[in-house]
C-alpha positions as CSV (number, residue, x, y, z in Angstrom):
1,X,-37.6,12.9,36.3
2,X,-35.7,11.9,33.1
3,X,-32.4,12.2,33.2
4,X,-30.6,14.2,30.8
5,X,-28.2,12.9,28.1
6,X,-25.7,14.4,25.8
7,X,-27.3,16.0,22.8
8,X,-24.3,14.6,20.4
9,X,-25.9,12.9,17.5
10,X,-24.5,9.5,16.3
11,X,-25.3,9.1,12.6
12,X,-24.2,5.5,12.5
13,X,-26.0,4.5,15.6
14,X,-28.9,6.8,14.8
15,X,-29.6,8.0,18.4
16,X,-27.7,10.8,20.5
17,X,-24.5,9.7,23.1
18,X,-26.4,8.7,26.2
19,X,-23.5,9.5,28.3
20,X,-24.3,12.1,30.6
21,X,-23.3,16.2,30.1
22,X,-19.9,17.5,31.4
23,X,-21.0,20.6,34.2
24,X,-23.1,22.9,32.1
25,X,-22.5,22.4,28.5
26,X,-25.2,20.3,26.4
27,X,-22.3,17.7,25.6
28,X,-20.3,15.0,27.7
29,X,-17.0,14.8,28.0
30,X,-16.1,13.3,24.9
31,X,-18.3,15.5,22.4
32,X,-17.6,19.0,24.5
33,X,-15.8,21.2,22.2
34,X,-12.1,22.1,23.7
35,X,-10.2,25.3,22.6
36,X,-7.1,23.7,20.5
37,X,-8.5,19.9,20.4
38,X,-5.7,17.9,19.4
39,X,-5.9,14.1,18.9
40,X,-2.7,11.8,19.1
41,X,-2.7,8.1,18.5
42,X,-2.4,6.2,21.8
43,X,1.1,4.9,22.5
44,X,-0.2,1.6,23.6
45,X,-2.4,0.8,20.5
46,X,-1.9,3.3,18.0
47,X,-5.6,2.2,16.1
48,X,-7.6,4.3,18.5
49,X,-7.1,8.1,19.3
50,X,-7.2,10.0,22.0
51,X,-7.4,14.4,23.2
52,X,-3.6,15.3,24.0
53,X,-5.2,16.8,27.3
54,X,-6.6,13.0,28.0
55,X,-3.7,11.2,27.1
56,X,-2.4,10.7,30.8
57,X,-5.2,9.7,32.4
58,X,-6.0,7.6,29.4
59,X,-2.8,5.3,29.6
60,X,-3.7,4.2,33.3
61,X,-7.6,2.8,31.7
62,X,-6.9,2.0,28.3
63,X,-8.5,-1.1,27.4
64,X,-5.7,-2.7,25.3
65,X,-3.4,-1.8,28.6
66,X,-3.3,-5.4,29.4
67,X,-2.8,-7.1,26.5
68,X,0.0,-5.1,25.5
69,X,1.8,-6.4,28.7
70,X,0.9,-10.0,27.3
71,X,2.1,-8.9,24.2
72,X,5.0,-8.2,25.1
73,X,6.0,-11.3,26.8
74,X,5.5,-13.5,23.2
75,X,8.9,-14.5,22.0
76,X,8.2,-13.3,18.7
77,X,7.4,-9.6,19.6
78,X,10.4,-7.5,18.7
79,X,8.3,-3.9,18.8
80,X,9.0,-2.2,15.2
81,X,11.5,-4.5,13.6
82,X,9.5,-4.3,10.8
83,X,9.0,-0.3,10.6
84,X,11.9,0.6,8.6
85,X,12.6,4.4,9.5
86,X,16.1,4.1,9.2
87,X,17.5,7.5,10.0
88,X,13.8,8.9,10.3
89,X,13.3,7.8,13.8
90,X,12.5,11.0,14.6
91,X,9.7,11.4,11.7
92,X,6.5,11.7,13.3
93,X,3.5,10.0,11.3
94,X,2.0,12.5,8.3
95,X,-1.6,11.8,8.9
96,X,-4.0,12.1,5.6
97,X,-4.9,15.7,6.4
98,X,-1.5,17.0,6.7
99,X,-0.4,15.7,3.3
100,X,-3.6,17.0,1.8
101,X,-2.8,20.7,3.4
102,X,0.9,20.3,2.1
103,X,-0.1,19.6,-1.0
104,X,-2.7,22.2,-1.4
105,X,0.1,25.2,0.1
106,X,2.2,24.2,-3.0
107,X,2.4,27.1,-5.8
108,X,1.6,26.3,-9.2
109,X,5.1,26.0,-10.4
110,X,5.6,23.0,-7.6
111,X,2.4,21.5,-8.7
112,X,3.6,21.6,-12.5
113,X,6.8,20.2,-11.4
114,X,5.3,16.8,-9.3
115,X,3.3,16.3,-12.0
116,X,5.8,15.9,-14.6
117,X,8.0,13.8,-12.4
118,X,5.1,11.6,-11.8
119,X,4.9,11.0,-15.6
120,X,8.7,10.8,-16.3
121,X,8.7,7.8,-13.6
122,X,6.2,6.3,-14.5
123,X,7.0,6.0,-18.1
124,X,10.5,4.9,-16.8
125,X,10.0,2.1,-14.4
126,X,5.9,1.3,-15.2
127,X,5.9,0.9,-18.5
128,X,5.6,-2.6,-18.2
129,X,2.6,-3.9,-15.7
130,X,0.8,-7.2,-17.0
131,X,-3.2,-8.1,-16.2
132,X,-3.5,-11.4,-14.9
133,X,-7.0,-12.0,-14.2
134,X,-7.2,-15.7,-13.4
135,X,-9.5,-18.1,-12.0
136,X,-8.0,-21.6,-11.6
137,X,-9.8,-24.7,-11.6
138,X,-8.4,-25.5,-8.3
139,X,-11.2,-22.7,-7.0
140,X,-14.0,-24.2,-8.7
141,X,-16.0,-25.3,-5.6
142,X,-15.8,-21.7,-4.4
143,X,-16.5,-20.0,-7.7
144,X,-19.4,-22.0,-8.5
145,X,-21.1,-21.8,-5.1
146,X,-20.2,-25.2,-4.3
147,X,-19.3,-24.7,-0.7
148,X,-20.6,-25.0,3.1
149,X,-23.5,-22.3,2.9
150,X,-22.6,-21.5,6.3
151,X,-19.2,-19.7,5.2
152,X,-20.0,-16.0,3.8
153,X,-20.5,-15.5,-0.2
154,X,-19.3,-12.2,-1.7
155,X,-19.0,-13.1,-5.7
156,X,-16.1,-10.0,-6.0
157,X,-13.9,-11.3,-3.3
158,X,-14.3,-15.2,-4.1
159,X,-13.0,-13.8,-7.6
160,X,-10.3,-11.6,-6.3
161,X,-9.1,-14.7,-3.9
162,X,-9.4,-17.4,-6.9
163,X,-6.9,-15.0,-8.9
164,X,-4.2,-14.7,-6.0
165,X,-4.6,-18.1,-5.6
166,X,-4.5,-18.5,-9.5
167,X,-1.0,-16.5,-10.1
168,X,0.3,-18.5,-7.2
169,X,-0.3,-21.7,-9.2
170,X,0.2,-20.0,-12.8
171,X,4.0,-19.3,-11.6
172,X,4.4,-22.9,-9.8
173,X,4.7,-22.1,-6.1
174,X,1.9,-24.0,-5.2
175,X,-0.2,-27.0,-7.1
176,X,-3.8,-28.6,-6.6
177,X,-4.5,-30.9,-4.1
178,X,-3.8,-34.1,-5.5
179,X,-1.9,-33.0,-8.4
180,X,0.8,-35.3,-8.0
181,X,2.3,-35.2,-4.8
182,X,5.5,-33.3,-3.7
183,X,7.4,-32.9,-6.7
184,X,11.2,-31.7,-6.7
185,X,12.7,-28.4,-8.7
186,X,15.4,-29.9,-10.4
187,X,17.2,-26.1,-10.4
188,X,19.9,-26.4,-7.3
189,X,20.7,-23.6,-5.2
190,X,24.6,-21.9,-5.3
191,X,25.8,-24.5,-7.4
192,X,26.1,-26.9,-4.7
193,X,23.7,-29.5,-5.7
194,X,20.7,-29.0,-2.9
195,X,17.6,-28.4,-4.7
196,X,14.6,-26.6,-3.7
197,X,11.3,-28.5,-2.7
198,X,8.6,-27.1,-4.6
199,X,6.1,-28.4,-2.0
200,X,4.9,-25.3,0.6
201,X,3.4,-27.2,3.7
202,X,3.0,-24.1,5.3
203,X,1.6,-20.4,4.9
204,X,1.2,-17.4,6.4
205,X,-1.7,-15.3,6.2
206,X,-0.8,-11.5,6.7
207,X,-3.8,-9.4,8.0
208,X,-5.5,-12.1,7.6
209,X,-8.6,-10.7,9.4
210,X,-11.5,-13.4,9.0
211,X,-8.9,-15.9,6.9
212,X,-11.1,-16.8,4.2
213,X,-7.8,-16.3,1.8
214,X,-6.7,-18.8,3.7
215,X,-9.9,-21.2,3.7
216,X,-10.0,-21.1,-0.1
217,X,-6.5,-22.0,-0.3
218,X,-6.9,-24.7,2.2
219,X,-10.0,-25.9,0.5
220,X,-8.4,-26.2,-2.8
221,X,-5.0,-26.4,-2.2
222,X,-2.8,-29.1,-0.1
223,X,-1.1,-26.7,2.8
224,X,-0.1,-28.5,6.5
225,X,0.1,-25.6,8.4
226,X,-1.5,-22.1,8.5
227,X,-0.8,-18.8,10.5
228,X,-2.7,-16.4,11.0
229,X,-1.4,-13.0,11.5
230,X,-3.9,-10.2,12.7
231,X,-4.1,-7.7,15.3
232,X,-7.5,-7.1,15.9
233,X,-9.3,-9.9,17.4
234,X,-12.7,-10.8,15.1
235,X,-15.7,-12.4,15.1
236,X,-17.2,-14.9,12.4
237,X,-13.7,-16.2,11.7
238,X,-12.5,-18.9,9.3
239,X,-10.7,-20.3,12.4
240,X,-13.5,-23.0,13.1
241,X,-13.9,-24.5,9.7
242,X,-10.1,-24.6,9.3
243,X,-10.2,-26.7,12.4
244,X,-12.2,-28.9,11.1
245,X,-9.5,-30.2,8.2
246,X,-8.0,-33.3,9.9
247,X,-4.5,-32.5,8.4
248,X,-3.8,-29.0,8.8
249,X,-2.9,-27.2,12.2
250,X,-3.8,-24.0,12.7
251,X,-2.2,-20.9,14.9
252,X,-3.3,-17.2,15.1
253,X,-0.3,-14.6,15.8
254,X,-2.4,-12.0,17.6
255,X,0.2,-9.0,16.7
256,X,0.9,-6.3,14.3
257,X,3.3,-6.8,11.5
258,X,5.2,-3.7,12.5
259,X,6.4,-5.9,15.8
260,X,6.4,-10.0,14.7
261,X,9.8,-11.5,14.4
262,X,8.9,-14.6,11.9
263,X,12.2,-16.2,12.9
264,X,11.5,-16.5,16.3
265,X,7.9,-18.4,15.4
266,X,8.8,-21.8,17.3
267,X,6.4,-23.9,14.9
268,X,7.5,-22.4,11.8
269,X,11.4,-22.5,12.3
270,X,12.8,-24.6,9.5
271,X,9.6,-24.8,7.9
272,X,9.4,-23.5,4.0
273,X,6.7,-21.3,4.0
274,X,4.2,-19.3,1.2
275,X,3.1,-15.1,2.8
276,X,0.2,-14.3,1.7
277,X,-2.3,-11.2,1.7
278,X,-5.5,-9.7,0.7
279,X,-5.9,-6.1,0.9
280,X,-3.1,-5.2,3.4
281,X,-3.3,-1.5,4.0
282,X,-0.4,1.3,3.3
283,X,2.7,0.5,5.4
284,X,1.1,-2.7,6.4
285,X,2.5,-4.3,2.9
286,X,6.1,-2.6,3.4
287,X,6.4,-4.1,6.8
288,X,5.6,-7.9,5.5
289,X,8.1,-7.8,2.9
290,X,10.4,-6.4,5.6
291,X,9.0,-9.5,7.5
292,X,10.1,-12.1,5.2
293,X,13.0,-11.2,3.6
294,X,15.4,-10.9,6.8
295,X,17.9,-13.4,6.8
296,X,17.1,-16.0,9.0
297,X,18.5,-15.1,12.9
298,X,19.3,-11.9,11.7
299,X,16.5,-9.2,11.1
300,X,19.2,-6.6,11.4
301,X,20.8,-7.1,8.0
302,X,18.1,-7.9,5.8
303,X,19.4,-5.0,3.7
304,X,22.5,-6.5,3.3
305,X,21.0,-10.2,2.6
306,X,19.6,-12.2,0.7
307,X,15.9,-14.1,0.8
308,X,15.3,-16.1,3.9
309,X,16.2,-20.3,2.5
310,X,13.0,-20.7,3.9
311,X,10.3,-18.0,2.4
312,X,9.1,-20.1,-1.0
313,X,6.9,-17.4,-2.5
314,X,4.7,-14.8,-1.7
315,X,1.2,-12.8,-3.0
316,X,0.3,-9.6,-1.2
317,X,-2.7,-7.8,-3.0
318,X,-2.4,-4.0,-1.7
319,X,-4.6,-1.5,-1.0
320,X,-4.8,2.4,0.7
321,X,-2.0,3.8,-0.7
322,X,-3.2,6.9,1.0
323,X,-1.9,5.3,4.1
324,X,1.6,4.8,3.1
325,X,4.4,6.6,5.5
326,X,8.5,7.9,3.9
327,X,9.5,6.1,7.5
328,X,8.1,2.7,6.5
329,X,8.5,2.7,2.8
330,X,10.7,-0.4,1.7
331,X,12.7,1.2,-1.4
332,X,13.3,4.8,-0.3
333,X,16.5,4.8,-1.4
334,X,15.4,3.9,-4.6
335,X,12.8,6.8,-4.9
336,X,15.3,9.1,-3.8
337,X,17.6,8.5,-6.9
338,X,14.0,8.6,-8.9
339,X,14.0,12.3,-7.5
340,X,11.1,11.4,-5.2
341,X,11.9,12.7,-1.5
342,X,10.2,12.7,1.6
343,X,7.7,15.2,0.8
344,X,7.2,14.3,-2.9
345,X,6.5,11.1,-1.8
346,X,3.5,12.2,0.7
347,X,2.0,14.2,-2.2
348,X,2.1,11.0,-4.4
349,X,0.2,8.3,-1.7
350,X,-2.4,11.7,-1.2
351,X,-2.9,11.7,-5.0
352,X,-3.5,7.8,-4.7
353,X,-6.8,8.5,-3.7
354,X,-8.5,9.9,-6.6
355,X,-8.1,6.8,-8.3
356,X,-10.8,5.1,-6.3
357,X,-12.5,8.0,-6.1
358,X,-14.5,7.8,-9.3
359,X,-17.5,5.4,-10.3
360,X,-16.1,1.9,-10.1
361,X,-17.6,0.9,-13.4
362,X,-16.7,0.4,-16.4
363,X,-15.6,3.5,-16.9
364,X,-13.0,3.6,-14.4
365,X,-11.4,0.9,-16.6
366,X,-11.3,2.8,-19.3
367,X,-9.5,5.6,-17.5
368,X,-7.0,2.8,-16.3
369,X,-6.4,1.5,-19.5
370,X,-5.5,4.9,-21.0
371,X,-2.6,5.5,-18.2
372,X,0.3,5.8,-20.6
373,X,-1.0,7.6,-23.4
374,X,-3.0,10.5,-21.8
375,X,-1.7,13.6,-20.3
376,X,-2.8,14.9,-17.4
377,X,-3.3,18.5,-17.1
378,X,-4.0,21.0,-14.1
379,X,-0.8,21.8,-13.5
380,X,-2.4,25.5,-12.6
381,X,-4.1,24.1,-9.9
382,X,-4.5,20.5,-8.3
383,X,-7.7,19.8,-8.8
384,X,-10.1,23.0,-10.1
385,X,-9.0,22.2,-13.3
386,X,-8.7,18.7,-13.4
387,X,-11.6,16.5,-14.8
388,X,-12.6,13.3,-12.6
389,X,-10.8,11.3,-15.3
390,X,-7.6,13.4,-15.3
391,X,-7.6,12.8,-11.5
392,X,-8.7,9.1,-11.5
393,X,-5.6,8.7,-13.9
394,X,-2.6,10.7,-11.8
395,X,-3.8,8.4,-9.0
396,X,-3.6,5.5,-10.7
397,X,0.0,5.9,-11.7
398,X,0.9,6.8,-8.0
399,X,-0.5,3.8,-6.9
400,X,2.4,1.9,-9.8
401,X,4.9,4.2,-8.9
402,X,4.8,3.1,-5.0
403,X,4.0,-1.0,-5.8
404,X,6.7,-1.0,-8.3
405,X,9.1,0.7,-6.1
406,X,8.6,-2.3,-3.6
407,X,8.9,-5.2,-6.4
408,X,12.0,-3.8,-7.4
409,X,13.4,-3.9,-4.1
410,X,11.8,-7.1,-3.6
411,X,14.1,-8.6,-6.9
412,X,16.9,-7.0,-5.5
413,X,17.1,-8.8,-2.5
414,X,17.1,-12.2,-4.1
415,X,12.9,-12.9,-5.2
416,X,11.6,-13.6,-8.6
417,X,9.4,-10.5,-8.4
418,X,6.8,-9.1,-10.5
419,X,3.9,-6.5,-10.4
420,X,0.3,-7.3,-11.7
421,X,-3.3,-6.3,-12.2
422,X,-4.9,-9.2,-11.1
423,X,-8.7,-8.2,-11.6
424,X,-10.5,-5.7,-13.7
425,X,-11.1,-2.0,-12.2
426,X,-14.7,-2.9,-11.5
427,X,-14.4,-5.9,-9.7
428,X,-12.0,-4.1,-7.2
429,X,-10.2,-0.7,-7.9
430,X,-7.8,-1.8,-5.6
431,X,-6.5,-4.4,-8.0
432,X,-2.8,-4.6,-7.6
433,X,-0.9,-7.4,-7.2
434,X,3.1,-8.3,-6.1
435,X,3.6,-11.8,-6.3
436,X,7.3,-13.1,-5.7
437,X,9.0,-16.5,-5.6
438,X,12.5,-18.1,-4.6
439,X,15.3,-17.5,-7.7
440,X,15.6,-21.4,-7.9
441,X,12.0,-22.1,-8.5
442,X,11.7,-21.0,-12.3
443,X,8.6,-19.0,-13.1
């Protein structure tokens, strides 16, 4: 006699759950519906979820229960240095859902009113956002299919890498292999005649994931020494390639950016160093900056400080704005005196969304391009009387309002800093850029 499964349909799977029932219900444990289901991140790796009535008997299985032990033991985990929060410990995360029904629960005088402070601070502080599509020569063996077939092809991310690396190079913090060697900044730092070296024999990769950032720069560029920093563990990985370049080491930092303590990296103390990253989701971005600005030995008063000696530059290409929490943000205070508070700020990263949610064709260039000049109505209601390109554009200038927010704070604690488009719309709608340097390297 067959045995009977659970009747839960998996769309992405395309079969049914072959776990078996729970008593008499059609469903096994997992897909039986409960009175009051509530899910909660689990508190030893918050990326899966768990039912709140689970969650005891969960923590003595769960899978990631051992490697948080080992985790823990690294002497670069420090758990939420990076997270920010100050004085909003007690701020639990606002998922997607609960900004979307705060949001909706608004009258239409408070929608009227977020609208128009969107705009008014927009114009203010993003009136002034550069496109800077480039694709250095440097790239050309990627660009023009020149390399190892065995490494994976996508023509829209080759070009979104290129550009990264092509900003890099257009503002001087790194050069093509062979270009001349280490070269000296002739600028001295403090006035006390010690000068910066321009050379950067080392970079971290932040989310890396796979690391093919990192293998185009590494293919194209001269770096020493590469970390990679990623939580999740992947397969088809750059890794074994990188390994095979005679002159560069290689170390993966199995860890989330929330927890790593850069200063207490063994191999990379006293080491100038280039951050990097490609698509680095919500908070994730507000944590590296955290990351790499402390002062050195001292993660504590990275408000007060100024840019670790050692950090040369940096490139983080963001992404899911949706994502980003008030606890984690790195220039609250700054969006405070903007008139932006906690909740204001929720409703802004839930408005983010629309702007990828159009066609990502030429037409959603056209509704970028017309950012400053349109006007965005609905104020009646959020989005029954709001066009697709009236919403596309109100998430487009949320998405400026919260990168420039972070290049600001960026300048203000002692980086070059600036904020910029660095491929069209259709290539990627997720096409911002902050790219930053040391003050005595001149752009």
């Amino acid at each position: 006699m067959a045995t009977t499964k659970c009747k839960f349909w998996l769309p992405k799977k395309k079969r049914f759950c072959t776990n078996l029932p729970l008593g008499t219900s059609p469903f096994c444990g997992n897909h039986t519906a409960r009175n009051n289901d509530t899910w909660v991140p689990c508190p030893i790796d918050p990326s899966h979820s768990v039912l709140q009535d689970n969650l005891e008997a969960h923590l003595k299985k769960c899978p990631f229960k051992k490697y948080a032990q080992s985790l823990s033991l690294l002497p670069y985990y420090s758990k939420g240095i990076n997270g920010g929060g100050e004085g909003d410990e007690l701020v639990d995360y606002v998922s997607s859902e609960m900004k979307r029904k705060a949001v909706l629960g608004m009258t239409a005088q408070e929608v009227s009113e977020l609208i128009r402070k969107i705009k008014s601070v927009h114009a203010l502080i993003c009136n002034d956002i550069q496109e800077s599509h480039k694709i250095p020569d440097a790239c050309g063996i990627w660009t023009n299919h020149e390399i190892d077939r065995k490494l994976p092809f996508q023509e829209k991310h080759v070009l979104q890498q290129a550009s990264i690396l092509g900003n890099l190079e257009d503002v001087g913090v790194i050069k093509p292999s062979g270009a001349g060697g280490t070269q000296k900044n002739q600028s001295c730092a403090n006035g006390n005649g010690s000068c910066v070296d321009d050379d950067i024999p080392a970079v971290v990769e932040f989310g890396a994931g796979r690391g093919y950032l990192t293998q185009m720069l590494a293919d194209c560029y001269g770096i020493k020494k590469v970390f990679l920093v990623e939580r999740k563990s992947y397969k088809l990985k750059a890794d074994r390639s990188l390994r095979q370049i005679e002159s560069l080491t290689l170390e993966r930092l199995r860890i989330d950016i929330e927890d790593l303590n850069l200063n207490a990296v063994e191999s990379l103390k006293g080491i100038p160093y280039l951050a990097i990253g490609k698509h680095l989701c919500g908070p994730a971005t507000d944590m590296t900056i955290r990351c790499c600005l402390a002062k050195h030995g001292d993660q504590d008063n990275v408000a007060e400080g100024t840019v670790n000696t050692y950090l040369r530059g940096l490139a983080l290409a963001t992404c899911c704005h949706h994502l980003c929490q008030w606890k984690h943000y790195i220039n609250k205070g700054y969006m405070s005196n903007l008139g932006i508070d906690r909740d204001y700020f929720h409703a802004i990263t839930w408005f983010t969304s629309w702007a990828v949610d159009a066609d990502h064709g030429t037409a959603l260039s056209d509704v970028e391009g017309r950012g400053r000049d349109s006007d965005v109505s609905g104020e009646e209601g959020i989005s029954r009387n709001m066009s697709a390109v009236e919403r596309a554009l109100l998430g487009f200038m949320c998405k400026d309002i919260i990168d420039m927010g972070r290049s600001i704070w960026m300048k203000e604690h002692g980086l070059d800093s600036r904020f910029l488009k660095y491929v069209p719309s259709n290539i990627s709608p997720e096409n911002h850029l902050l790219i930053a340097k040391h003050k005595n390297i001149l752009f």
